[in-house]
C-alpha positions in Angstrom: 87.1 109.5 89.7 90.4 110.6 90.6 91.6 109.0 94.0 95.2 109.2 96.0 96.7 107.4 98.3 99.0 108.6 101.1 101.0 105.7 102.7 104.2 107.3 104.4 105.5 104.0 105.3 107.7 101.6 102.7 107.3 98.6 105.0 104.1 98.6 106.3 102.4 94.6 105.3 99.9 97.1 103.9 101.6 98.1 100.8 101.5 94.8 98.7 97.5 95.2 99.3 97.4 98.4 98.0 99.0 97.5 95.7 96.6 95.1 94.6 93.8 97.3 95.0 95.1 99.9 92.8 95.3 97.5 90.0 92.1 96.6 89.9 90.5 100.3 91.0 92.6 101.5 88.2 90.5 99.8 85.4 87.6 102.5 85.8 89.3 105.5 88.2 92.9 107.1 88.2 94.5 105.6 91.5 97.3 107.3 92.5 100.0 106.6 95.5 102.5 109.1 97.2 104.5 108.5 99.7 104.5 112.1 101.5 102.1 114.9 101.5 104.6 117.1 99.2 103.4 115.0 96.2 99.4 115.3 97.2 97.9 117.3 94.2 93.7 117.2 93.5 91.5 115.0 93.3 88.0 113.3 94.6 88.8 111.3 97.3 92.2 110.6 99.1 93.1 107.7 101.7 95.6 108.1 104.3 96.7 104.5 104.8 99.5 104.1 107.4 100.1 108.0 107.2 102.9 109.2 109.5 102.3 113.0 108.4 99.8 115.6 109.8 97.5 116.3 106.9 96.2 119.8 107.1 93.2 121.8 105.9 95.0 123.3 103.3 96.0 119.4 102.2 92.3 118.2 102.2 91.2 121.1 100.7 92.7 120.1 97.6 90.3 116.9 97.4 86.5 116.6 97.4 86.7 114.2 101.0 89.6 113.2 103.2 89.3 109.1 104.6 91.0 107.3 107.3 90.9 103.9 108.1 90.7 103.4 111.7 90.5 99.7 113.3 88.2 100.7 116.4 84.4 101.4 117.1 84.9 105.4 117.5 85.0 107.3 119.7 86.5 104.6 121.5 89.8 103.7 120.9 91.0 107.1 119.2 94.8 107.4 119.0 97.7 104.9 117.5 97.7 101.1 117.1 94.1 100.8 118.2 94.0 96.9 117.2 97.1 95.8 118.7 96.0 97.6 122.3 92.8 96.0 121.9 93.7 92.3 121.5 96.0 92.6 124.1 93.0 93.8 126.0 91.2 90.5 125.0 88.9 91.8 122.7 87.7 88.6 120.4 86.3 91.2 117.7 87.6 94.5 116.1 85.3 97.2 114.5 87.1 99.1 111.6 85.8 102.5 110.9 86.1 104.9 107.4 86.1 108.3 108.9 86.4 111.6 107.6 89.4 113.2 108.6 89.6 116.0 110.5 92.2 118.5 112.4 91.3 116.9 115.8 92.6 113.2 115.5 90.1 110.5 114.8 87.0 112.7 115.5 85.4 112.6 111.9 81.8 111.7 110.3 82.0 107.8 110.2 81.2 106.9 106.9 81.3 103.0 106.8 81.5 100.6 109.4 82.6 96.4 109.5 83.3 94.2 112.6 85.8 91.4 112.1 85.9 88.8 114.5 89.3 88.1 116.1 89.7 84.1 117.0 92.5 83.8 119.6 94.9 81.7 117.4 95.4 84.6 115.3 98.7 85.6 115.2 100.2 89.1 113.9 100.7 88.4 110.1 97.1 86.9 110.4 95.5 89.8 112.4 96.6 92.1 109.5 95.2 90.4 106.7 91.7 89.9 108.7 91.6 93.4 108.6 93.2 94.7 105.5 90.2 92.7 104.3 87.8 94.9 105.8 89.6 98.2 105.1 89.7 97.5 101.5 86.0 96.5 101.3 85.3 99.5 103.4 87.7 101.5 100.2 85.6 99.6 97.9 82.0 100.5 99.5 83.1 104.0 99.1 83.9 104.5 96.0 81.2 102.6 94.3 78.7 104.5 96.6 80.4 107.9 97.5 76.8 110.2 96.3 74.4 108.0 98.1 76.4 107.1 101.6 74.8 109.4 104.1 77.9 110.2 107.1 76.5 110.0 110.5 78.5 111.8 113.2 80.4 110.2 115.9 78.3 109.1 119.1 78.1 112.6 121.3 76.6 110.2 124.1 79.8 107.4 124.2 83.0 108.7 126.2 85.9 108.7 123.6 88.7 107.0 125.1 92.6 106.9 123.5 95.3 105.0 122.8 99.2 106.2 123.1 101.8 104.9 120.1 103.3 102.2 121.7 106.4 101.8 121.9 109.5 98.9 121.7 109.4 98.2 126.0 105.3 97.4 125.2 106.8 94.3 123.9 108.3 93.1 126.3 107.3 90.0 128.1 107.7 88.8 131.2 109.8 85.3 131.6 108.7 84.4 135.1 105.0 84.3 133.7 103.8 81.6 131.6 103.4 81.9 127.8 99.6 81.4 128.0 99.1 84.6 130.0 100.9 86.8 127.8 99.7 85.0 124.7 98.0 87.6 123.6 101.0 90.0 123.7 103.0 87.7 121.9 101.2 86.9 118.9 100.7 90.6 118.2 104.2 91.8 117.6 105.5 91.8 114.6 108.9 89.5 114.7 110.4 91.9 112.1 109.3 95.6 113.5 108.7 95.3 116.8 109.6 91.7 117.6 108.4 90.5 121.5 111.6 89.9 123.4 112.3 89.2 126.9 115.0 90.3 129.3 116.9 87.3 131.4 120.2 86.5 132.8 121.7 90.1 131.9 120.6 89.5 128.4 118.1 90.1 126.1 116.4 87.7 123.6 113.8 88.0 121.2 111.0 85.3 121.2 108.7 84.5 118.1 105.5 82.6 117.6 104.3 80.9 113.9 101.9 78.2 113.4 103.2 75.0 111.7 101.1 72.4 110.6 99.9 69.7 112.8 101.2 66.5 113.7 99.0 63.6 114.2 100.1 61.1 117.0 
């Protein structure tokens, strides 16, 4: 099977595990990855993993079935960063979806489901890998099993809500509250791409969260 992989971004934390997965894919399919949609050719199947672009018709056309990987329980939570809205939201669990792309964004046939729980000392680096897990198995599921999954279409009866791309401010915490009420907020930023910072005293400072390893009394 021929597949491709569209990841428009160099510095998403998702490129050293596609990275991995392509080695080992690559021992029985032809696993390719381009960076823009310029460079997609033919193929079987193609990802968009962290894809930037608008991917057309006449793009998906040129493949037997266009996925996405989506980190909510569609229709809710169409739209950008659907996993860092909802833990700040409180949810304690994150469905990721394989849909089909489509021209109208995240409204595909869902063709693979996986909830993964999200404990609340997770923290951004953490989140990721929790479900990078379950994209990859979701990749995996589908290409061992493409002729026998039967797609179902999105709920009809569900009211699809949306998410906006959020933007640097929607990291910004407050200093007069306490660091347990915006915990949440916190230990989803990423201290390198959109680090959590608050404004105080004229200035502004960036704040960052890791776990260390405890220390007995």
């Amino acid at each position: 099977m021929r597949i491709t992989i569209l990841c428009t971004s160099h510095t998403h934390p998702v490129n050293a595990r596609i990275e991995t997965w392509m080695a080992w894919r690559s021992k029985d399919h032809q696993v390719d990855l381009v960076r823009t949609r310029k460079e997609l050719t033919q193929g079987e199947v193609l990802f968009l993993i962290s894809c930037g672009e608008i991917i057309t018709k006449k793009d998906r056309d040129q493949y037997g079935h266009t996925f996405v990987l989506h980190a909510s329980d569609l229709p809710k939570g169409r739209g950008w960063n659907p996993h860092i809205w909802a833990v700040v939201n409180g949810a304690n669990e994150i469905t990721v979806t394989l849909l089909e792309a489509e021209d109208k964004v995240d409204t595909g046939a869902i063709w693979g489901q996986l909830v993964v729980p999200i404990p609340k000392h997770l923290l951004w680096n953490e989140l990721n890998e929790a479900l990078f897990d379950a994209e990859f198995k979701l990749m995996d599921m589908l290409v061992d099993s493409l002729g026998s999954i039967q797609p179902r279409a999105q709920a009809e009866d569900v009211e699809p809500t949306y998410y906006r791309l959020r933007r640097p401010s929607d990291s910004e915490l407050d200093p007069q509250r306490s660091i347990a009420e915006q915990f949440d907020l916190l230990r989803v930023c990423d201290p390198d791409r959109y680090p959590a910072y608050i404004q105080l005293n004229g200035h502004r400072y960036t704040v960052k969260v890791e776990k260390v390893p405890s220390i007995d009394a």
